[in-house]
Backbone as a printed PyTorch tensor [residue, N CA C, xyz], in Angstrom:
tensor([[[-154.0670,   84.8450,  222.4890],
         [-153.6670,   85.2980,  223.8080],
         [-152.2210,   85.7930,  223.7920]],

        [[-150.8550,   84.9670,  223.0920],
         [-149.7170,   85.4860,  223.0250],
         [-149.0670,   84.5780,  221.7330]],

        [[-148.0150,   84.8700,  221.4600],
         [-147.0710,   84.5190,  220.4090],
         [-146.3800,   84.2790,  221.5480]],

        [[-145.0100,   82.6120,  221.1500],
         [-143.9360,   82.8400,  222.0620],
         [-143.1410,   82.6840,  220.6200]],

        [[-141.8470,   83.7980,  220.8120],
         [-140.5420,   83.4380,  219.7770],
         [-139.5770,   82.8810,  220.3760]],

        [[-138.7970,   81.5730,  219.9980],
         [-137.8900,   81.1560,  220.7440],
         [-136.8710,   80.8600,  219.3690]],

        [[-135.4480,   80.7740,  219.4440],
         [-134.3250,   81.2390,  219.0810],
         [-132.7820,   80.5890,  219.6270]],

        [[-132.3370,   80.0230,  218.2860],
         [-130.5660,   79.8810,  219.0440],
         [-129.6860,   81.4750,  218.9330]],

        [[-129.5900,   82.1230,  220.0560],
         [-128.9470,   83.4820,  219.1980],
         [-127.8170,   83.7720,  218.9040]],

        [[-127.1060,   82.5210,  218.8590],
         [-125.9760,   82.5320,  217.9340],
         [-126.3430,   82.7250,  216.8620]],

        [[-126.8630,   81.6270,  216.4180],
         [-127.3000,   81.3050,  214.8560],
         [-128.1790,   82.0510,  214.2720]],

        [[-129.1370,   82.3240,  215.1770],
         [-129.7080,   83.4040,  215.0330],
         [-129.3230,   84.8140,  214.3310]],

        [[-127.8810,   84.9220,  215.1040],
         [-127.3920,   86.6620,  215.3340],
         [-126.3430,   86.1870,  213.6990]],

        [[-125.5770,   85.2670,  213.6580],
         [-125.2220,   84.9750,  212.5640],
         [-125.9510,   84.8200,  211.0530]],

        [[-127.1370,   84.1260,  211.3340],
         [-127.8690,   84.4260,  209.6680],
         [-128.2670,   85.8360,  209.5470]],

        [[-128.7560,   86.9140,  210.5210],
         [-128.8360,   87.8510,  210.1870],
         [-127.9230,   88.8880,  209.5950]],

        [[-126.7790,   88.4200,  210.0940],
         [-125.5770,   89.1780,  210.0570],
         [-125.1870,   88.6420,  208.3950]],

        [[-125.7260,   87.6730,  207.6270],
         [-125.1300,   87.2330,  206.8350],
         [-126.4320,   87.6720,  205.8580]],

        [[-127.6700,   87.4240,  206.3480],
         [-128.6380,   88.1220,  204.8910],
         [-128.6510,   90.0080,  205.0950]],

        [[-128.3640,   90.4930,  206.3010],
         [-127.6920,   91.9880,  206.0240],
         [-126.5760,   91.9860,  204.9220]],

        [[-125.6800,   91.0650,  204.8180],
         [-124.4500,   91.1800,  203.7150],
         [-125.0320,   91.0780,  202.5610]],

        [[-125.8570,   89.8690,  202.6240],
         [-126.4460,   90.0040,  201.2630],
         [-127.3690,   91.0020,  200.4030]],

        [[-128.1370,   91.8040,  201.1480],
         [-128.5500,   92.8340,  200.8300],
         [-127.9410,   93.9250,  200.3170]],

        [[-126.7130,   94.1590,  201.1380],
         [-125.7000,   94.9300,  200.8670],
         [-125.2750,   94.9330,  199.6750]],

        [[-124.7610,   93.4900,  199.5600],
         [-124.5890,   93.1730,  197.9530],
         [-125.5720,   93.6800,  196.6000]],

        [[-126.5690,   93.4870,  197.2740],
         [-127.6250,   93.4140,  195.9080],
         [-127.7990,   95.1210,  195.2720]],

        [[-127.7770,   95.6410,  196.6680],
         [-128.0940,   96.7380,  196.0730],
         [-127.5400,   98.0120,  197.1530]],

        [[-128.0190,   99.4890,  196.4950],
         [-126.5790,  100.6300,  197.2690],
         [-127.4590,  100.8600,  198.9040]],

        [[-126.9600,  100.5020,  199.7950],
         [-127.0900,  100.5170,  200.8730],
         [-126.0690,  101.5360,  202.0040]],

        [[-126.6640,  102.4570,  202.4890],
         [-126.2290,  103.4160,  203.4660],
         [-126.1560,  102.9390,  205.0310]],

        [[-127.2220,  101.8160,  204.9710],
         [-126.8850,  101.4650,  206.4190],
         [-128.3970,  100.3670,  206.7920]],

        [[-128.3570,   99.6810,  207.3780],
         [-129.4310,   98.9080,  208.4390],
         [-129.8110,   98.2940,  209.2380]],

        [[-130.5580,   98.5400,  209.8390],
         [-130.8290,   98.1940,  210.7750],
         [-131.8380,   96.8730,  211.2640]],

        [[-131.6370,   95.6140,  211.9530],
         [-132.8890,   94.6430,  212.4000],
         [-132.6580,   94.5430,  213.8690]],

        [[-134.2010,   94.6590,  214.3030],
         [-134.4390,   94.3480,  216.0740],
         [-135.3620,   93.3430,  215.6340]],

        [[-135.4160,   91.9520,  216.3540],
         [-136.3100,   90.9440,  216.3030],
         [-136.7310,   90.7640,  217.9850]],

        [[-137.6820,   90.7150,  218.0790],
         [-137.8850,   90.6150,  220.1600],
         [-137.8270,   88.8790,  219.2170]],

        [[-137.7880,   88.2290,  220.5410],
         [-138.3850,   86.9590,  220.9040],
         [-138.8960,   86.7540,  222.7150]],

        [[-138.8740,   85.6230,  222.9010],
         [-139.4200,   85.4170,  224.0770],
         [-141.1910,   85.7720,  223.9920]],

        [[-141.8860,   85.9420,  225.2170],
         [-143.2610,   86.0040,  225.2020],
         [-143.9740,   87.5480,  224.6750]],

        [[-144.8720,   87.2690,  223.5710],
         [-145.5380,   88.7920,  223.1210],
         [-146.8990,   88.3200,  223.3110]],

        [[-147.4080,   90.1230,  223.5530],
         [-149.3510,   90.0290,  223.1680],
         [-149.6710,   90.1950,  222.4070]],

        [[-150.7100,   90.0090,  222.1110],
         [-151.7670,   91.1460,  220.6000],
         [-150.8480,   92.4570,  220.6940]],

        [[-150.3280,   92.9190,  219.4670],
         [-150.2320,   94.0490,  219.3300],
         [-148.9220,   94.6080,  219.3900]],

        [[-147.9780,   93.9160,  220.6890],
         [-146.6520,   94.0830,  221.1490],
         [-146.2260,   93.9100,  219.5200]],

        [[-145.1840,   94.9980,  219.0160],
         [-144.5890,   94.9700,  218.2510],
         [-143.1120,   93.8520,  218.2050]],

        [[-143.0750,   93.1260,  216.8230],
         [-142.0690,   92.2560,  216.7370],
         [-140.9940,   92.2370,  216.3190]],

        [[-141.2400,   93.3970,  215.0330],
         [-139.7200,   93.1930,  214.2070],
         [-139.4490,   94.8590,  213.5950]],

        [[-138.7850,   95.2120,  213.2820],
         [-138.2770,   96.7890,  213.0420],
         [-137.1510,   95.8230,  211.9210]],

        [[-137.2910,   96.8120,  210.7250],
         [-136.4900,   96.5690,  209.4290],
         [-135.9250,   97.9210,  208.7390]],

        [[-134.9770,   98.5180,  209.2550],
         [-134.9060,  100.2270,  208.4990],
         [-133.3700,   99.8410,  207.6590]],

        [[-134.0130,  100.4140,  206.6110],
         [-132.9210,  100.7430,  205.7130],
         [-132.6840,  101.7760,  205.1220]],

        [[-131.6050,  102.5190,  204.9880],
         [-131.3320,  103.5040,  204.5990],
         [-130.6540,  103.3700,  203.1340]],

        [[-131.1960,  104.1310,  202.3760],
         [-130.2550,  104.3840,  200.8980],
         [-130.4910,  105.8110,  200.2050]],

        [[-129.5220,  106.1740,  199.1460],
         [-129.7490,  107.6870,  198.7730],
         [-131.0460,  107.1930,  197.4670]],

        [[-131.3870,  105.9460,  197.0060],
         [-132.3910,  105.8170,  196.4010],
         [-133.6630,  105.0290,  196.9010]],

        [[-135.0620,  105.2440,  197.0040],
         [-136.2110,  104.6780,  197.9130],
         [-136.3680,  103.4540,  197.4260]],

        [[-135.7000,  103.0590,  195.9360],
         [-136.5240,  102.1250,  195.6170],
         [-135.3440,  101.0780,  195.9790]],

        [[-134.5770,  101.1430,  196.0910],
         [-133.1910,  100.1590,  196.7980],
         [-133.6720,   99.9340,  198.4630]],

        [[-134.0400,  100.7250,  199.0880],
         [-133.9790,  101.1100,  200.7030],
         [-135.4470,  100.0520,  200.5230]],

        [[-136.4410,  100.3030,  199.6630],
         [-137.2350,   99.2930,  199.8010],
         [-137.4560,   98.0050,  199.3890]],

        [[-136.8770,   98.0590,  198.3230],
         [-136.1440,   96.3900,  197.8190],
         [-135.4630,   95.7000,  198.7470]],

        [[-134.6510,   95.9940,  199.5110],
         [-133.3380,   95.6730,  200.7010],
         [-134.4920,   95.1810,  201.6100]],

        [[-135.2110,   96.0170,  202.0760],
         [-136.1390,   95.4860,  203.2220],
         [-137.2760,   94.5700,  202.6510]],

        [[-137.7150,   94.7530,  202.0900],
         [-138.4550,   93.5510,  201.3220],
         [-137.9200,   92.2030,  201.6590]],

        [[-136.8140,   92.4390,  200.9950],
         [-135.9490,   91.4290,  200.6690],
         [-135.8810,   90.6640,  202.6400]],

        [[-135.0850,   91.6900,  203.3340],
         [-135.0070,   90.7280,  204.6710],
         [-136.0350,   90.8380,  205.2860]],

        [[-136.9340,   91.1360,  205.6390],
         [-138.3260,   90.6830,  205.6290],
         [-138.5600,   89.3860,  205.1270]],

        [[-138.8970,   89.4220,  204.3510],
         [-139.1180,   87.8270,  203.4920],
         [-138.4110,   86.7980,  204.1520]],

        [[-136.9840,   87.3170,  204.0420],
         [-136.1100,   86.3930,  204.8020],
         [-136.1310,   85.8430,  206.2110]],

        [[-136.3480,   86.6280,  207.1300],
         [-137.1480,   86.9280,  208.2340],
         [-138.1180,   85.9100,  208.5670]],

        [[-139.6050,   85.9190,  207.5250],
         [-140.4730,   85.1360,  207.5120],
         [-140.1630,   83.7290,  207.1490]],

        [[-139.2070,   83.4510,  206.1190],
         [-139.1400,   82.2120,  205.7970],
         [-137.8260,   81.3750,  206.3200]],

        [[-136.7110,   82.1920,  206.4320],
         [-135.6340,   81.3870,  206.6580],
         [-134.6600,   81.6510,  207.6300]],

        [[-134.9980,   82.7300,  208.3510],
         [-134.5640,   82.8540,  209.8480],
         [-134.6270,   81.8040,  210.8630]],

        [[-133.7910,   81.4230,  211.7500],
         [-134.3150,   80.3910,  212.9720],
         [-134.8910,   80.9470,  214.0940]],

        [[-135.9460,   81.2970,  213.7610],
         [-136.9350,   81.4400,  214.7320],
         [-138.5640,   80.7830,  214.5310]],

        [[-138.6570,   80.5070,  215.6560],
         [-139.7360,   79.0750,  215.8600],
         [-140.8250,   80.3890,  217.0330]],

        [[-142.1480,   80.1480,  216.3260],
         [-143.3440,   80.7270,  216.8130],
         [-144.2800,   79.6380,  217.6080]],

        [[-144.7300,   80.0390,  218.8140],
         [-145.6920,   79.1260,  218.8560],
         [-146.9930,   80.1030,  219.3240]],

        [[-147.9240,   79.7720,  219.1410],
         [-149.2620,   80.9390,  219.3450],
         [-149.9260,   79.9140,  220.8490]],

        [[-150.6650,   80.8600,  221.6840],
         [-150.9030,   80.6830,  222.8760],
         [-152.7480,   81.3720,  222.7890]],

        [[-153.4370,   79.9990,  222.8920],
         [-154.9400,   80.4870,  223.0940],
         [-154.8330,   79.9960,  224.6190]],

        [[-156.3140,   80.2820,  224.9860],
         [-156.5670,   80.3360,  225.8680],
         [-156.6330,   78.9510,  227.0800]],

        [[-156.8240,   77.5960,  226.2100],
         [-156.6340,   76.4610,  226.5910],
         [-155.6640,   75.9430,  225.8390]],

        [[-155.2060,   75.9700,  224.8030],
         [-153.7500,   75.3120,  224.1060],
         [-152.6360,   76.0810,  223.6480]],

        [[-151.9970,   75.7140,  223.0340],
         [-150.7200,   76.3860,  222.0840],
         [-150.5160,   75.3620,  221.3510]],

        [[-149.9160,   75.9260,  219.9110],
         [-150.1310,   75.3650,  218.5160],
         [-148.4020,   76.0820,  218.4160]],

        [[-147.5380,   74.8750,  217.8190],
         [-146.0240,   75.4910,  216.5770],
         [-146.9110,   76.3390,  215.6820]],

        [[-146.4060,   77.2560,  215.2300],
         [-146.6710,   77.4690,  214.0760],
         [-145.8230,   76.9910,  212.4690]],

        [[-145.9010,   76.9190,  211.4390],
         [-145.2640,   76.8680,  210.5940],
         [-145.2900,   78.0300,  209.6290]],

        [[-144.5690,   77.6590,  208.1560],
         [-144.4880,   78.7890,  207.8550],
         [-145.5240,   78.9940,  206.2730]],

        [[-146.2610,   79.9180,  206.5690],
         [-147.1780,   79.9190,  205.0080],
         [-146.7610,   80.3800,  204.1010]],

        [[-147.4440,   79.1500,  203.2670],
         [-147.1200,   79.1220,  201.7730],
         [-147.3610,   80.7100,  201.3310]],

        [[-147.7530,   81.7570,  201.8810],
         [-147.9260,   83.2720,  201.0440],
         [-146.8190,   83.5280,  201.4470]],

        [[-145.9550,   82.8900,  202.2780],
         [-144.2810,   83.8340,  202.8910],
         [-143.6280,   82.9740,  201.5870]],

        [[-143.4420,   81.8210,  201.6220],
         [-142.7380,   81.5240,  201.0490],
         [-142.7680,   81.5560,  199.4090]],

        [[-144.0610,   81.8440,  199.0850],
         [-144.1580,   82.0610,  197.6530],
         [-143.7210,   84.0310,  197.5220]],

        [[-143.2780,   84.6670,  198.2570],
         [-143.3740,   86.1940,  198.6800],
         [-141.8680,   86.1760,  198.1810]],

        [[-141.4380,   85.2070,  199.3440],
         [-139.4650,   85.1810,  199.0070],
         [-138.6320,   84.3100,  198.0050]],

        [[-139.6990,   83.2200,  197.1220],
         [-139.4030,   83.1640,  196.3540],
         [-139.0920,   83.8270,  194.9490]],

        [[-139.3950,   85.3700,  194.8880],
         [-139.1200,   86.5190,  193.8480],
         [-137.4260,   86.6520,  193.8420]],

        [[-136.6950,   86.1750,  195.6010],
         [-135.7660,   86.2980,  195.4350],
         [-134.7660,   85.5090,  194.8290]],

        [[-135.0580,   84.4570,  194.8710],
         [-134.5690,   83.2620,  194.5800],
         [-133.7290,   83.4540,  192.4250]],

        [[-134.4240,   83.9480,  191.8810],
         [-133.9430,   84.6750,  190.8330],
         [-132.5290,   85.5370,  190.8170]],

        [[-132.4300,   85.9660,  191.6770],
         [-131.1790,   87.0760,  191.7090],
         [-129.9030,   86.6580,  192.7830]],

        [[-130.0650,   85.5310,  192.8830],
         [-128.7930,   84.3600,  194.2340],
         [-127.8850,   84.4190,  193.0360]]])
């Protein structure tokens, strides 16, 4: 029925601001961009926008990979899913976290 995202957006606005640096670091970066909604979504309502710009594709897509992953696993944001008689936390699956563990190599 809905996703709710809920969020400290300090801390929030701060880890992002800090795995953007790290990306930066890793590799040649021209610029990027993250929008995360939170609060109440439907089926379908779009959630997250990840653009990165670089003069090479395979950096611009490594970079986003990369916060993506991050995104999924180690961002503070808390999901809860909304059926029709309950709502369930969600947690986070083992395919995210085995996804962003590729990064874990290059810290």
């Amino acid at each position: 029925k809905a996703l709710f995202l809920q969020h400290y957006p300090k801390m929030t606005e701060r880890l992002l601001s800090e795995i953007i640096e790290q990306a930066q670091s890793r590799w040649s970066i021209t610029g990027i961009s993250v929008i995360h909604r939170v609060g109440r979504l439907l089926p379908n309502d779009q959630i997250v926008f990840v653009g990165v710009a670089a003069e090479h594709r395979d950096n611009a897509f490594s970079a986003a990979e990369f916060i993506m992953d991050y995104l999924k696993t180690r961002a503070t944001l808390w999901k809860k899913a909304e059926w029709s008689d309950e709502a369930q936390w969600l947690g986070i699956k083992q395919s995210d976290l085995d996804a962003a563990s590729r990064w874990d190599s290059d810290d």
